[in-house]
C-alpha positions in Angstrom: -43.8 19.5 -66.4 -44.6 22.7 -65.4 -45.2 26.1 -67.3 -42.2 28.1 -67.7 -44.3 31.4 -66.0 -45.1 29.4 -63.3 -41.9 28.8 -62.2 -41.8 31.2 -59.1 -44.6 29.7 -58.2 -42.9 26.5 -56.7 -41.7 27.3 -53.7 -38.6 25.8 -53.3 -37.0 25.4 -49.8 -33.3 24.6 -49.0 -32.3 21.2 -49.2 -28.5 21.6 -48.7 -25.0 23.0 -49.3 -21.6 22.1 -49.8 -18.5 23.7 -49.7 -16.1 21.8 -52.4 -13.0 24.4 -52.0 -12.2 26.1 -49.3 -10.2 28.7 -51.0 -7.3 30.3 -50.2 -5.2 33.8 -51.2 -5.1 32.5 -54.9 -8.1 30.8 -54.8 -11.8 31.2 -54.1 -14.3 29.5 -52.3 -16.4 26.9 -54.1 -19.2 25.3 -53.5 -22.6 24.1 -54.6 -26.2 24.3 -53.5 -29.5 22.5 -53.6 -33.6 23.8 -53.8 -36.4 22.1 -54.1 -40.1 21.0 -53.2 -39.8 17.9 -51.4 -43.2 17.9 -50.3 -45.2 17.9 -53.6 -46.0 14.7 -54.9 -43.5 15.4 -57.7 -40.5 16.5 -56.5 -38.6 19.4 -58.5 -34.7 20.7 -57.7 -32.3 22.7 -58.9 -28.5 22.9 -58.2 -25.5 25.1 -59.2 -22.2 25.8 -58.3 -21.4 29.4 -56.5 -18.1 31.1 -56.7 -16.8 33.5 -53.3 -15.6 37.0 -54.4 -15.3 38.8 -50.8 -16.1 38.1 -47.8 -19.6 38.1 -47.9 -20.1 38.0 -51.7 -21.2 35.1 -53.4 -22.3 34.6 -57.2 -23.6 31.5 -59.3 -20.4 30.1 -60.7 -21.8 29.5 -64.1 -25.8 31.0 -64.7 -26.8 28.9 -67.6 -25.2 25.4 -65.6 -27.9 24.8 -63.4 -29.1 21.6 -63.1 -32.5 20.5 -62.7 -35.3 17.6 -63.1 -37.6 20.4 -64.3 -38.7 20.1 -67.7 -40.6 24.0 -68.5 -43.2 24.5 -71.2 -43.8 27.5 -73.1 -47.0 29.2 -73.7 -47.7 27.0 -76.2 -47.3 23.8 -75.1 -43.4 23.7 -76.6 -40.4 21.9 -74.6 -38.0 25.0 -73.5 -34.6 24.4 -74.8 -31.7 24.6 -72.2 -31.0 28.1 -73.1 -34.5 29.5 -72.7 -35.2 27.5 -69.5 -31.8 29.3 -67.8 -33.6 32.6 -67.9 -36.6 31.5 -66.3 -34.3 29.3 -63.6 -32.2 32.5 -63.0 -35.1 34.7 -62.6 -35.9 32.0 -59.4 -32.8 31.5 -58.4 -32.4 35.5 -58.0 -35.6 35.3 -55.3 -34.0 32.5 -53.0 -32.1 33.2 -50.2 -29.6 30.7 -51.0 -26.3 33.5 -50.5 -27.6 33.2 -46.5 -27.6 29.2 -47.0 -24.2 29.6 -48.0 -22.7 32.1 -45.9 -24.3 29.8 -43.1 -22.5 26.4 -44.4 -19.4 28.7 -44.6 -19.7 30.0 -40.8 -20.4 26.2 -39.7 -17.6 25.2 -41.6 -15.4 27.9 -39.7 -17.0 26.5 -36.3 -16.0 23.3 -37.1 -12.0 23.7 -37.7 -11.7 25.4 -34.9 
């Protein structure tokens, strides 16, 4: 359980990423990626699914379908609901580098198939 300000304060490292569709001129890449803190003694993660839109470009496919093990608290002790954690997840996600995590499975996944 952490405190919902806290959150930035977790330090969440890359843990992996997939690519589920690999898009084509109707359709965009797909994918999803995983953070976390493996090395605390409680281990925290959060997931989502990111959409392509150029070359380059990548965006969380849905901002309030993250999932995570977190449970945040407010200032007061109070269970965050689903809706109020998504704006403190999003506010971490923004600070992670995970569009380079993807843009590297991408290239590896190009390296691959040829």
């Amino acid at each position: 359980m952490w405190q919902a300000c806290s959150t930035p304060d977790l330090h969440f490292v890359h843990l992996g990423t997939s690519v589920l569709s690999h898009g084509d001129q109707h359709q965009p890449r797909t994918g999803q990626t995983l953070w976390g803190n493996p090395l605390e003694p409680s281990v925290a993660g959060v997931a989502w699914d990111w959409v392509q839109l150029a070359h380059g470009v990548y965006v969380m496919a849905d901002p309030l379908g993250l999932v995570t093990n977190l449970r945040l608290v407010g200032d007061h002790g109070e269970t965050l609901t689903q809706s109020q954690m998504a704006l403190y997840l999003n506010e971490m996600v923004r600070h992670l580098p995970w569009q380079q995590e993807v843009n590297r499975a991408l290239q590896a996944l190009n390296n691959t198939s040829h």
